[in-house]
C-alpha positions in Angstrom: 0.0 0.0 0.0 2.9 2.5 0.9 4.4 2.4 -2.5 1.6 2.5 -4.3 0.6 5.8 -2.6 4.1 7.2 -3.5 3.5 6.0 -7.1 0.6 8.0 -7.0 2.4 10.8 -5.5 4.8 10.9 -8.0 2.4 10.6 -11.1 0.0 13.7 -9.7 3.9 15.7 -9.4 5.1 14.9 -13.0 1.4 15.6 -14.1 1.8 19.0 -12.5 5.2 19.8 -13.8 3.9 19.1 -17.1 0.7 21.5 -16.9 3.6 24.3 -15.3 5.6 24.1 -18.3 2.8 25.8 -21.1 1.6 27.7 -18.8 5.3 29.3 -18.1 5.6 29.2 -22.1 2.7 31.4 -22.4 4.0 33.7 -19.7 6.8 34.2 -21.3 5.2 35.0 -24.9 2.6 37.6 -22.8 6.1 39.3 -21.8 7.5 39.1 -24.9 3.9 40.7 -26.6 3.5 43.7 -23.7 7.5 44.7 -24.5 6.5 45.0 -28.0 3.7 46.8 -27.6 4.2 49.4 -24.6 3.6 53.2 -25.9 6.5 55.2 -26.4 5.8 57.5 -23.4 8.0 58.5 -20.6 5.7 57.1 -17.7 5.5 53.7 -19.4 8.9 53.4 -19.9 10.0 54.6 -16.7 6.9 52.6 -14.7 8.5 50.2 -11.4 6.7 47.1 -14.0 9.0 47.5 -17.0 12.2 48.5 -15.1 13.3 45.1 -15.6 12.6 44.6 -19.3 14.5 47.8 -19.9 17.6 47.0 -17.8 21.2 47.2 -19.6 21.4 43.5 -19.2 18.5 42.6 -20.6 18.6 44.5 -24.0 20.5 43.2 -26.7 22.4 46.3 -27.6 24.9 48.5 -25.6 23.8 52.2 -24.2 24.0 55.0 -26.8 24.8 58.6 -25.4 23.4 60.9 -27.1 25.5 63.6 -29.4 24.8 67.1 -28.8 23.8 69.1 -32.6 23.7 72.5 -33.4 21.7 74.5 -36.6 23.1 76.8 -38.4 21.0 79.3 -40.2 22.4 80.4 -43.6 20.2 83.2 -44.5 22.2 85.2 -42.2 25.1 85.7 -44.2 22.9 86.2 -46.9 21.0 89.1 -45.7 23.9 90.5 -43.5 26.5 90.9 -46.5 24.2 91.2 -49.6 20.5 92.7 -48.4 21.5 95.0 -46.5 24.7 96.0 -48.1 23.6 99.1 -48.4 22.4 100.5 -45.6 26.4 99.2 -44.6 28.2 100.4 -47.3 30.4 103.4 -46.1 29.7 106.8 -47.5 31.6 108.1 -50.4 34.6 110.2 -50.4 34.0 113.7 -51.1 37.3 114.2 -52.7 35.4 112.5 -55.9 33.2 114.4 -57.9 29.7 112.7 -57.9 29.0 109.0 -57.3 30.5 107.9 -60.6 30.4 104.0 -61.6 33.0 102.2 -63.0 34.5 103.8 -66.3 32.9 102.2 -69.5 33.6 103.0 -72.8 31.1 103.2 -75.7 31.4 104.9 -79.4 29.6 104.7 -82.6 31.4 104.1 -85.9 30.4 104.3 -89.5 32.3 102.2 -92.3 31.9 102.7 -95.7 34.1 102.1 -99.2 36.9 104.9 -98.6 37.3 104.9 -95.1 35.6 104.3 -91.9 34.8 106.8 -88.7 34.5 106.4 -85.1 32.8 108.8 -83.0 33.6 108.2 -78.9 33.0 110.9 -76.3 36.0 112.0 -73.8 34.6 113.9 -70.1 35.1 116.9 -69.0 38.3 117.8 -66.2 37.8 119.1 -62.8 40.2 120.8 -60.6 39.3 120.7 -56.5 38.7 124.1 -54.8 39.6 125.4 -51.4 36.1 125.2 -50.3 36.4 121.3 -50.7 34.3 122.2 -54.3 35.0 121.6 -57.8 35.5 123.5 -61.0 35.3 121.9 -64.1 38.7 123.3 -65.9 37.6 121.9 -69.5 35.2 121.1 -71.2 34.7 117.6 -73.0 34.7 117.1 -76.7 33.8 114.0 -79.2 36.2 112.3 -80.9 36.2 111.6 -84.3 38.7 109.4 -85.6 39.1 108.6 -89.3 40.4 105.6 -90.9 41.4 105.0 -94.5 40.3 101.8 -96.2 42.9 99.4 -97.9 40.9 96.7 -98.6 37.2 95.6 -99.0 36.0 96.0 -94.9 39.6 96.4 -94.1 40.8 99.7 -92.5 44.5 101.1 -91.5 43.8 102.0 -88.2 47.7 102.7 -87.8 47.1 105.5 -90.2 43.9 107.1 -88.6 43.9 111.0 -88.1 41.5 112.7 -85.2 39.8 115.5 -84.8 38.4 116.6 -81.5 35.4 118.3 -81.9 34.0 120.8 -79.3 29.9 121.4 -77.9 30.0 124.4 -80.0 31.2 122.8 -82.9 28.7 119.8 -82.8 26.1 122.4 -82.4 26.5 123.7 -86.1 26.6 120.0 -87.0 23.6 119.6 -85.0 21.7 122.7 -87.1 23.1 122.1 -90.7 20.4 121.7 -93.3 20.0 119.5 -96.2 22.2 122.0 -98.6 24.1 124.0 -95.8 28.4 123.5 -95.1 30.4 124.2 -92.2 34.0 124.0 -91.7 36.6 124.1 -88.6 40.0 124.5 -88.3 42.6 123.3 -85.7 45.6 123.9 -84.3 46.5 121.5 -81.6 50.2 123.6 -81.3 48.5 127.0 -80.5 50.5 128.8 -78.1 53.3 126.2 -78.0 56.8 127.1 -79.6 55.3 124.4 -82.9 52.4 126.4 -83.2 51.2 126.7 -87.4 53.1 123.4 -87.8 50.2 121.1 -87.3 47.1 122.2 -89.6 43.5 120.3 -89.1 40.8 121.2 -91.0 37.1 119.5 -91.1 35.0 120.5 -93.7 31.5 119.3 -94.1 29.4 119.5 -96.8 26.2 118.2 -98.9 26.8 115.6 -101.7 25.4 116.7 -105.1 22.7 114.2 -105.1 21.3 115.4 -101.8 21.4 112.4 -99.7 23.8 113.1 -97.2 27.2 115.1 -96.2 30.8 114.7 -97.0 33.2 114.8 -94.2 36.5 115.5 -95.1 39.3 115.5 -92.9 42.6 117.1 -93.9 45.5 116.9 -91.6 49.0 118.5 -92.7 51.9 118.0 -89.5 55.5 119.3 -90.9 56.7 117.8 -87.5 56.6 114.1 -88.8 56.2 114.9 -92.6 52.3 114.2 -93.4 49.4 115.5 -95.2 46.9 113.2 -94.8 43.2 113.7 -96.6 40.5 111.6 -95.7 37.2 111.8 -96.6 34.2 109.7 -95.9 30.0 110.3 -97.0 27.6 110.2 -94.2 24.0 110.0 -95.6 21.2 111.4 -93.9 20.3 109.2 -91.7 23.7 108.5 -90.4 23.7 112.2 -89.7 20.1 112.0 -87.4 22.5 109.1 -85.8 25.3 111.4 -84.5 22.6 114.5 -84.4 21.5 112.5 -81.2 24.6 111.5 -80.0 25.6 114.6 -79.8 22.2 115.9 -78.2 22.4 113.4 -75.8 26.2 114.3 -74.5 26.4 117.3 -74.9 25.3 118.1 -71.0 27.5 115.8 -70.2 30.3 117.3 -72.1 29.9 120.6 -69.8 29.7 118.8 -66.8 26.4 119.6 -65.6 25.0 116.0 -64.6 27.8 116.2 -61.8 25.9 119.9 -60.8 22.7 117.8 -60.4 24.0 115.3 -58.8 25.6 117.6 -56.1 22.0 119.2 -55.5 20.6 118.8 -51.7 17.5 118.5 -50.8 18.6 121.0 -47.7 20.5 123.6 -50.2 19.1 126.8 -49.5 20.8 128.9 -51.4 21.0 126.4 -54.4 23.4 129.0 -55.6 26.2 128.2 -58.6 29.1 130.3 -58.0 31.7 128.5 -60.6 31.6 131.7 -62.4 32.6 134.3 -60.2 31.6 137.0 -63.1 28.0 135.6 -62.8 25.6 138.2 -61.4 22.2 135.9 -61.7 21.2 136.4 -58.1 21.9 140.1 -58.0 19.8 140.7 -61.4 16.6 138.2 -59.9 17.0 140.2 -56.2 16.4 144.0 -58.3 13.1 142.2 -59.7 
């Protein structure tokens, strides 16, 4: 009787031991399930119940410190050194007459069978007064440079011959009708020890036919030994061309854009004393 009671004992325990062994399988997998699906919130992750599945030893990988990062906002260079460039920019010098960009150069030229011409404009010179002022001290002029031809559309520029002409001057170019001339002479030596050794003389006139003028250019130096004539027709139209250049350049040519320019909004007086001969305000304060 005694050992078939501890047979029966130990059936009943091996029965039990094999019912615990599921049931601590499907423990183990509700574990598993509730790590994988906890929310990704602070209180769940720091709550007493899943301390343990979130110990060092228990995870798989080691502990990552996290790297400190920094954001760095371009624009600021870009609106520092360009946008408001300027409001930064430091005045300009008032040794310099006017803000004046960068010197360009420009011209206008005409080419035809005999010869070709180039027509560029030169700017006026000022000279600095005591006052911290300027004066202009001359006048600019155009350019005309002429060209002969020794080819078809092939020109000795090596042999070109110039002739500056003044506002005046382009003024009678400026008024010449269809069958009227003009002429001017030069002497680039006058009041030098050569002077009457260098002879330019520009002569325009009307072609027979009507349509246009002739400029001829005749340039006799005794210095170097030449006696240069070179002649080109300008047609009407051409001659509207360098009507309006000249128009255009002419203020220029006197300087008076820099006079504008120099104009205050707080000027009282608004006064232009270059001239010291000029009685303007005395004749307007008798009215």
């Amino acid at each position: 009787m005694i050992k078939f009671q501890r047979q029966v004992q130990i059936e009943k325990c091996e029965r039990g031991c094999k019912l615990q062994q599921p049931r601590n399988k499907k423990k183990k997998m509700l574990q598993q399930l509730k790590l994988h699906s906890l929310p990704l919130s602070s209180s769940t992750l720091l709550s007493p119940q899943n301390r343990s599945f979130f110990s060092p030893n228990s995870l798989p990988f080691t502990s990552v410190t996290p790297k400190p990062f920094s954001i760095t906002c371009r624009h600021s260079d870009l609106f520092d050194n360009k946008t408001f460039s300027s409001t930064s920019s430091p005045p300009p010098s008032s040794s310099s007459v006017g803000a004046l960009p960068p010197r360009v150069y420009v011209g206008h030229s005409i080419y035809k069978g005999k010869a070709a011409l180039t027509v560029t404009p030169r700017p006026p010179e000022f000279a600095p007064l005591d006052s911290g002022a300027f004066k202009i001290s001359r006048e600019g002029y155009v350019l005309l440079q002429f060209a002969p031809a020794i080819a078809s559309r092939q020109y000795d520029w090596t042999r070109k011959q110039v002739f500056s002409l003044s506002v005046g001057e382009m003024g009678t170019v400026i008024s010449l009708g269809a069958r009227e001339s003009c002429e001017f002479f030069h002497d680039p030596m006058k009041g030098k020890s050569d002077e009457g050794k260098v002879r330019k003389v520009l002569k325009v006139e009307p072609l027979p036919d009507g349509s246009g003028h002739l400029f001829n250019l005749n340039v006799q130096n005794k210095i170097v030994n030449v006696d240069e004539n070179i002649y080109i027709p300008i047609s009407k139209a051409e001659l509207t061309v360098l009507s309006s250049i000249f128009n255009f350049i002419m203020p220029y040519l006197l300087g008076w854009h820099t006079f504008a320019n120099s104009i205050k909004p707080d000027d009282s007086r608004g006064g232009n004393n270059a001239n010291p001969t000029y009685g303007g305000d005395y004749e307007w304060n008798r009215m």
